[in-house]
C-alpha positions as CSV (number, residue, x, y, z in Angstrom):
1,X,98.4,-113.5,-20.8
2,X,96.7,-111.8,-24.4
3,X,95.7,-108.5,-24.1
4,X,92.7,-107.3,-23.4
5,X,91.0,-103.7,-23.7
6,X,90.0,-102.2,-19.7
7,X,86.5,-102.6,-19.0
8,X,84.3,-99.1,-19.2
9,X,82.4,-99.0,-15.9
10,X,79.6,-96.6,-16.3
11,X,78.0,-94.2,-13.5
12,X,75.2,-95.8,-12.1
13,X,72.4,-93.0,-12.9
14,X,69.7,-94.5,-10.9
15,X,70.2,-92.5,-7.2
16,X,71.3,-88.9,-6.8
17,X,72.3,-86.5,-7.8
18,X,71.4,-87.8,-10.7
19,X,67.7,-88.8,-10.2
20,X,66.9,-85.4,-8.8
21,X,69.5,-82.9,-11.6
22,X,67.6,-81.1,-14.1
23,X,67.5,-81.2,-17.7
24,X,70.2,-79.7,-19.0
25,X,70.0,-76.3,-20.4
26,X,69.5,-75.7,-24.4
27,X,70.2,-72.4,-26.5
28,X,69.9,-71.7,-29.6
29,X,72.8,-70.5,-31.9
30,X,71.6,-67.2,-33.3
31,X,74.6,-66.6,-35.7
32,X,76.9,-68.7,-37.7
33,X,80.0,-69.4,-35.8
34,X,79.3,-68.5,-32.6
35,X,78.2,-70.0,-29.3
36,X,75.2,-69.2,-26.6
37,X,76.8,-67.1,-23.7
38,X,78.0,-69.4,-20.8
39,X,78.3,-72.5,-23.2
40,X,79.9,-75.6,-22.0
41,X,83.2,-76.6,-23.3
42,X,84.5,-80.0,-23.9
43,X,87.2,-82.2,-21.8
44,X,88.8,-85.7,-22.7
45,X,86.9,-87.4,-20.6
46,X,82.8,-88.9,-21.0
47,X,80.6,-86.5,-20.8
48,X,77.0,-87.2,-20.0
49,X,74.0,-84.5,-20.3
50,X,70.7,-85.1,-19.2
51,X,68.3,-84.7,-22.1
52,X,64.4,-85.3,-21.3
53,X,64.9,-86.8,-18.4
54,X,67.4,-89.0,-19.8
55,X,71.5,-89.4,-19.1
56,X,72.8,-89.3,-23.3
57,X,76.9,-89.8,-23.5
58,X,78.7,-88.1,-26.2
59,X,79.7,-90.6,-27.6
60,X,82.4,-88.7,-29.9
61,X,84.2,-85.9,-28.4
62,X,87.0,-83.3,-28.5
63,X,88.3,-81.1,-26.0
64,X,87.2,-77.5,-26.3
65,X,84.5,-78.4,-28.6
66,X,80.9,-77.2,-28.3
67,X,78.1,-79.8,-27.1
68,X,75.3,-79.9,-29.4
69,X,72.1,-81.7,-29.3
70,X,70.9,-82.8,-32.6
71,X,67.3,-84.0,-34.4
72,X,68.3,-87.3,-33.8
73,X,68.7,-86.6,-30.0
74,X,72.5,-87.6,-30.3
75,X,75.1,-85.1,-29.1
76,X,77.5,-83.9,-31.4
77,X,80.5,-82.0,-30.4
78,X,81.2,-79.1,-32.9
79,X,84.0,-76.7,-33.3
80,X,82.4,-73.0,-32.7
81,X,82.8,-72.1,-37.0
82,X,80.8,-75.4,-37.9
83,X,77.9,-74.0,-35.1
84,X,74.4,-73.0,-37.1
85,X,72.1,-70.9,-36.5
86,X,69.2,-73.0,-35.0
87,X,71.5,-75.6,-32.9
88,X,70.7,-76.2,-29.6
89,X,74.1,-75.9,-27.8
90,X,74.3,-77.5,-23.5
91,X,74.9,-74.5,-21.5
92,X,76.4,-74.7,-17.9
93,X,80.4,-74.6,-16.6
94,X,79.9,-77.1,-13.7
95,X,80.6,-81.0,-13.8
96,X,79.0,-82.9,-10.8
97,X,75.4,-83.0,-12.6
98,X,73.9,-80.2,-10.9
99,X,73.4,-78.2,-14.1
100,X,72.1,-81.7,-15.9
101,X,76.1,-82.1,-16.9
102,X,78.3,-84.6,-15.8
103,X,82.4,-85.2,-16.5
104,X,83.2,-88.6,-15.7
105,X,87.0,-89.0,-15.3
106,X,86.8,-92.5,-13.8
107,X,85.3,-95.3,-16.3
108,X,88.5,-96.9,-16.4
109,X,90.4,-95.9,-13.7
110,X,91.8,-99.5,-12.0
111,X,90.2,-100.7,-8.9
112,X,93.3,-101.7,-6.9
113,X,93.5,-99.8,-3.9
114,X,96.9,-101.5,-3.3
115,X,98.6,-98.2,-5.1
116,X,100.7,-96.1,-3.0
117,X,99.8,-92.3,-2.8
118,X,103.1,-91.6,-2.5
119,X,106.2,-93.1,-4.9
120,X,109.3,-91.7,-6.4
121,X,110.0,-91.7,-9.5
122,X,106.4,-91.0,-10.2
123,X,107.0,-88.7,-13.0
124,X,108.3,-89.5,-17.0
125,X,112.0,-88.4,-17.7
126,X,114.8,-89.1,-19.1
127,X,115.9,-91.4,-16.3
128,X,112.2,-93.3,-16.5
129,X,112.5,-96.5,-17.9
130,X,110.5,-96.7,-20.3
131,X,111.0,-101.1,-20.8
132,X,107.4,-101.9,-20.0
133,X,105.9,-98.9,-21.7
134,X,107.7,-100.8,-25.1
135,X,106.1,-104.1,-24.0
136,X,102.4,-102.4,-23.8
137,X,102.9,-100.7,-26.6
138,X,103.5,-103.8,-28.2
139,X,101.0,-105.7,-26.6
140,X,98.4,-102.8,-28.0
141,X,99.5,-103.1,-31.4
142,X,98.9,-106.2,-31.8
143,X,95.5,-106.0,-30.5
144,X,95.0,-102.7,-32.4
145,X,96.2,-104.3,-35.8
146,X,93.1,-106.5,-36.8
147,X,90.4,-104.3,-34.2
148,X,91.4,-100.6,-34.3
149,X,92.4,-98.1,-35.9
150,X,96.0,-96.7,-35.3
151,X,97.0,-93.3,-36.3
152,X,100.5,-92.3,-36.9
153,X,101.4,-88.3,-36.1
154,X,105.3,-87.9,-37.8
155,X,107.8,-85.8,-37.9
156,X,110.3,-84.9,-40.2
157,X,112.7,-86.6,-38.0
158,X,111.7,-90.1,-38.6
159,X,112.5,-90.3,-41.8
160,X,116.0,-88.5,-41.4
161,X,117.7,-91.8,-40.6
162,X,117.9,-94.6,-43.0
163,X,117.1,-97.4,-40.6
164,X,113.9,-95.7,-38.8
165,X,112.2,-95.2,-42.3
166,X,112.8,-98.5,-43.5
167,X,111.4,-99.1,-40.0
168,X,108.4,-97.3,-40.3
169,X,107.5,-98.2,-43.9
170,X,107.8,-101.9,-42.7
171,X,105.3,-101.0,-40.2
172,X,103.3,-99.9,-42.5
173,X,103.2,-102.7,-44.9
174,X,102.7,-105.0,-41.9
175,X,99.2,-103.8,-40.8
176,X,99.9,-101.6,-38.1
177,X,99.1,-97.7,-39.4
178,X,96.0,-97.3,-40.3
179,X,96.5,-93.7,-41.0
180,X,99.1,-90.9,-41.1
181,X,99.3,-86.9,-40.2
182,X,102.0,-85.2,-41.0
183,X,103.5,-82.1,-42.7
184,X,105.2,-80.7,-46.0
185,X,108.7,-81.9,-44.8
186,X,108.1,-84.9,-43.3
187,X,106.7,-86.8,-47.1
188,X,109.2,-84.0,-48.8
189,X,112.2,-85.8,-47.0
190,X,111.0,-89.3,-47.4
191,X,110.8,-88.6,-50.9
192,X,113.9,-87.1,-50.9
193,X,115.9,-90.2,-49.1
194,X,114.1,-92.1,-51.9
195,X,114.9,-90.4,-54.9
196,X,118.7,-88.7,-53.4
197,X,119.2,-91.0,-50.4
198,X,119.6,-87.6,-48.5
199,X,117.3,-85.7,-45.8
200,X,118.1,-82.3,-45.7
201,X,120.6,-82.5,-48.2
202,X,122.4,-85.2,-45.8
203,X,123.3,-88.9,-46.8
204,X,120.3,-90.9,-44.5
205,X,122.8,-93.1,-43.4
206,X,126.4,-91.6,-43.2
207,X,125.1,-88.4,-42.5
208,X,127.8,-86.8,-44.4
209,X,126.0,-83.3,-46.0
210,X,126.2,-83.5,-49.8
211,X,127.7,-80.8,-52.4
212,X,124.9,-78.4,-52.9
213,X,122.7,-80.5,-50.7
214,X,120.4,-77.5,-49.6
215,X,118.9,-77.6,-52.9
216,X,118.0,-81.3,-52.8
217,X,114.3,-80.9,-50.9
218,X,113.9,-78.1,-53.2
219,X,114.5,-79.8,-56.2
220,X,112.0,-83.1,-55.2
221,X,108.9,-80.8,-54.2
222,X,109.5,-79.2,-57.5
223,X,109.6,-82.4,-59.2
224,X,106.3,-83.6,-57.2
225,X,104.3,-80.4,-58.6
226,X,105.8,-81.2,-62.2
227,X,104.2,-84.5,-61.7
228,X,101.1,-83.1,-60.4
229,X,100.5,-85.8,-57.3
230,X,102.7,-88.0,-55.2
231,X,101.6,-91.2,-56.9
232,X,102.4,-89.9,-60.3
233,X,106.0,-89.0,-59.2
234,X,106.2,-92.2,-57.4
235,X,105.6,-93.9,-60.8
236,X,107.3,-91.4,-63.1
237,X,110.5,-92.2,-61.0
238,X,109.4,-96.0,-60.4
239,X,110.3,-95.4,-56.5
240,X,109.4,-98.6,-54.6
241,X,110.3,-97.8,-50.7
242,X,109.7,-95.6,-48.2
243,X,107.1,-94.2,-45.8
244,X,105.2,-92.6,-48.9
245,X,105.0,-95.0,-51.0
246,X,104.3,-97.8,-48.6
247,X,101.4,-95.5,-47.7
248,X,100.0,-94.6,-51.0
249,X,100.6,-98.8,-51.7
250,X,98.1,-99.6,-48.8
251,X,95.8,-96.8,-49.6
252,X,96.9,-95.6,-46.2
253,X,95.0,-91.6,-45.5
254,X,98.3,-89.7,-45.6
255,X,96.9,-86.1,-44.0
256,X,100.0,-83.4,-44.8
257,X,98.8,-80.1,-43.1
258,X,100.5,-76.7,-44.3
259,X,102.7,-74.5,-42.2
260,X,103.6,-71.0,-42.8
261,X,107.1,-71.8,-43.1
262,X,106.4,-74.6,-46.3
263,X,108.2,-74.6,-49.2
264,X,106.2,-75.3,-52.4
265,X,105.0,-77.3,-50.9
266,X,104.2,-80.8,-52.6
267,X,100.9,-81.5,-53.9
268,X,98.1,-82.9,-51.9
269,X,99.6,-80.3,-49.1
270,X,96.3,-79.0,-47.5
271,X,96.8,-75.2,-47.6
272,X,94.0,-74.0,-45.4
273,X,94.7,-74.9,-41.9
274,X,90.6,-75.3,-41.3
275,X,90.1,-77.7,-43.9
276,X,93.5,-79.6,-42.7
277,X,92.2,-80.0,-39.2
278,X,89.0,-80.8,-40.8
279,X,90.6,-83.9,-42.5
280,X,92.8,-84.5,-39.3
281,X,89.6,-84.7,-37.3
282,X,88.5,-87.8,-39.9
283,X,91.1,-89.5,-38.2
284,X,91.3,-88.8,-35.0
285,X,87.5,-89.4,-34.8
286,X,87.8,-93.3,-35.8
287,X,91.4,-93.7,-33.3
288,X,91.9,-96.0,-31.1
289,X,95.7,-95.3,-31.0
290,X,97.7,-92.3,-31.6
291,X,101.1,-92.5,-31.6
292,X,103.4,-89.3,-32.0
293,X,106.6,-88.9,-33.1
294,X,109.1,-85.9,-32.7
295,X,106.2,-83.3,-34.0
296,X,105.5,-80.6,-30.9
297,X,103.0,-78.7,-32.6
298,X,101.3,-81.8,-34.9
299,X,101.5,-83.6,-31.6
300,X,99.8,-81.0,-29.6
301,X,97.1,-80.2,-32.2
302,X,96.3,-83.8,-33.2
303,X,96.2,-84.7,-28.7
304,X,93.6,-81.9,-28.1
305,X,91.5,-83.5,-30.9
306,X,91.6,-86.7,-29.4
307,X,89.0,-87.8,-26.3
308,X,90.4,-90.6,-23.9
309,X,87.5,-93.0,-25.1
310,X,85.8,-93.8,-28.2
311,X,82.9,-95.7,-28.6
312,X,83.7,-99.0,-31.2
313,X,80.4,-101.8,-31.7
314,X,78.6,-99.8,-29.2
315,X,81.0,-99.8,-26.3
316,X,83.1,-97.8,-24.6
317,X,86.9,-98.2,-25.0
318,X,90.2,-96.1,-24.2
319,X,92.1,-94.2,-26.9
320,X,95.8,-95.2,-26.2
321,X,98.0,-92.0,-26.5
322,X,102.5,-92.5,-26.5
323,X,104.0,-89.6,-27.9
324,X,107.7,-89.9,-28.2
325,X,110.7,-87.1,-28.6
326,X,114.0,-86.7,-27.4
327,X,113.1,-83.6,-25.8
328,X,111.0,-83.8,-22.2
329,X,109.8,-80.1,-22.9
330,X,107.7,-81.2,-25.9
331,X,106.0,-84.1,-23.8
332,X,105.4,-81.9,-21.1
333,X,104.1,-79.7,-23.1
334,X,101.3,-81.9,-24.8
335,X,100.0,-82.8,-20.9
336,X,100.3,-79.3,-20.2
337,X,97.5,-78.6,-22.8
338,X,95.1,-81.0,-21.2
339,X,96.3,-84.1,-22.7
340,X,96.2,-85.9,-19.7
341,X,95.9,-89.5,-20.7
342,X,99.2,-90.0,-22.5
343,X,102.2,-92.2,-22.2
344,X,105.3,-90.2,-22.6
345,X,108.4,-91.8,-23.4
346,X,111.7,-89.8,-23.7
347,X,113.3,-91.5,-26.9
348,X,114.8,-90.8,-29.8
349,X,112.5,-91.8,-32.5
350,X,114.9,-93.5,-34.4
351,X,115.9,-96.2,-32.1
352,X,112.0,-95.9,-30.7
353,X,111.2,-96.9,-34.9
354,X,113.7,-99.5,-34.9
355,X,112.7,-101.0,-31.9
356,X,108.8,-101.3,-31.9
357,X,109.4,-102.6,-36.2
358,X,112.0,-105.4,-34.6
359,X,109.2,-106.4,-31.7
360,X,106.3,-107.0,-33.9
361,X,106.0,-109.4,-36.8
């Protein structure tokens, strides 16, 4: 059977409490940056507010974010330091539509009432398995390749192993990453597999450490500010694998947020962690898939900006989350931040790499 994306089933606005809920409530921003009192904050979910008598969807979202209706009577969900004085941001802190606000959690819930309410092995761990999670995956790729948009969230881990990067860079020149959010030492260590063959100062594929291999990172992120940008080392040192340069190749957004703990870093590194969740945000606004890999923190941060729908030739879809690591802390703590509609799978992302790269043409 081919895939095919659930069907969004809207609310059906025409009896109550709809009919009879008020507008909702509108207040203007009166300083740069910060938010009416008793404004309503974002979920994942759809989130409908009754504007003129009228039911309007926002139809891009992020949790936390501020609801704002615009000229254009759209609603735009802002973060509080992009709020202006003069929007008119949705009050109210309920979710049943009594306040002209209403969280819809269900659009694609399934309608088999076949399910059990009570199962074992209910919960993701290291003794799930995780076989038809792979097959979905798969299943959504393909879909995903030619109709969405799939963003990649890495770390440094997958490219520590010789066989996952050439995984992932195959993946890349097949057609299935459309985009790619990472840090300073995940593109640092590719670069220095490709240039050393070590990650960390360790041989990718023996993983025998090499003499004075500590200084090996060091020595490639000073080489990439020498050259002043990644593609100009890339060509400088005619490099022609890898998860960089098969990114660069396919004009693939490669987003490398700053840390406090970088070192240089490399160029293109966005320094200001605003602006790099700004350019994050680009991506995670046009997702239809987001896969993370072995990243807590770029996992958690790049989840919370993600909804669990996005709107694509004006209908509603699901955004398919996996994150992956070896660790079940890290998973459960991305769906202990709210990031409820994710597949976990507890993996190491090597073999997860080589697998998913060996399953998909």
């Amino acid at each position: 059977m081919s895939f095919r994306l659930p069907q969004f089933n809207p609310p059906n606005f025409d009896g109550e409490p709809f009919t009879g809920a008020p507008n909702a409530t509108l207040v203007e921003v009166l300083q740069d940056g910060v938010a009416p009192d008793h404004f309503h904050g974002m979920s994942i979910y759809p989130e409908y507010f009754k504007v003129n008598g009228q039911w309007v969807l926002a139809s891009q979202s992020r949790m936390d974010g501020v609801p704002v209706l615009m000229e254009d009577g759209t609603i735009q969900i802002l973060e509080f330091r992009n709020l202006k004085k003069g929007h008119k941001v949705v009050v109210g802190r309920t979710e049943d539509a009594s306040e002209g606000i209403y969280v819809y959690a269900e659009g694609f819930a399934s309608k088999d009432s076949n399910e059990d309410i009570f199962a074992f092995r209910s919960g993701r761990s290291r003794e799930t398995a995780y076989s038809k999670d792979y097959n979905h995956l798969y299943d959504v790729l393909r879909h995903e390749k030619d109709q969405g948009y799939v963003v990649w969230v890495l770390g440094p881990a997958t490219v520590f192993d010789y066989d996952s990067r050439i995984a992932l860079a195959a993946l890349i020149e097949k057609g299935y990453v459309h985009a790619i959010l990472a840090g300073n030492a995940m593109a640092t260590h590719d670069l220095e597999a490709g240039i050393l063959g070590t990650a960390l100062g360790q041989n990718t594929y023996t993983q025998e450490s090499q003499p004075n291999g500590h200084y090996n990172h060091l020595d490639v992120i000073n080489m990439a500010r020498k050259a002043g940008s990644l593609e100009k080392l890339i060509k400088t040192l005619n490099l022609t694998e890898g998860v960089v340069y098969a990114a660069l190749k396919k004009n693939i957004p490669l987003v490398l947020a700053g840390s406090i703990r970088d070192d240089g870093p490399l160029p293109t590194v966005w320094a200001n962690v605003y602006e790099a969740q700004d350019e994050m945000r680009k991506q995670t606004k046009k997702a239809t898939t987001l896969i993370c890999l072995a990243t807590q923190l770029h996992t958690i941060a790049s989840g919370n900006m993600t909804p669990a729908y996005t709107e694509r030739n004006g209908q509603l879809r699901p955004i398919y989350i996996y994150a992956v690591d070896v660790a079940e802390f890290a998973l459960n703590k991305l769906r202990d931040r709210g990031s409820l509609e994710v597949t976990t799978i507890v993996a190491n992302v090597q073999d997860f790499l080589v697998n998913v790269n060996n399953n998909l043409i």
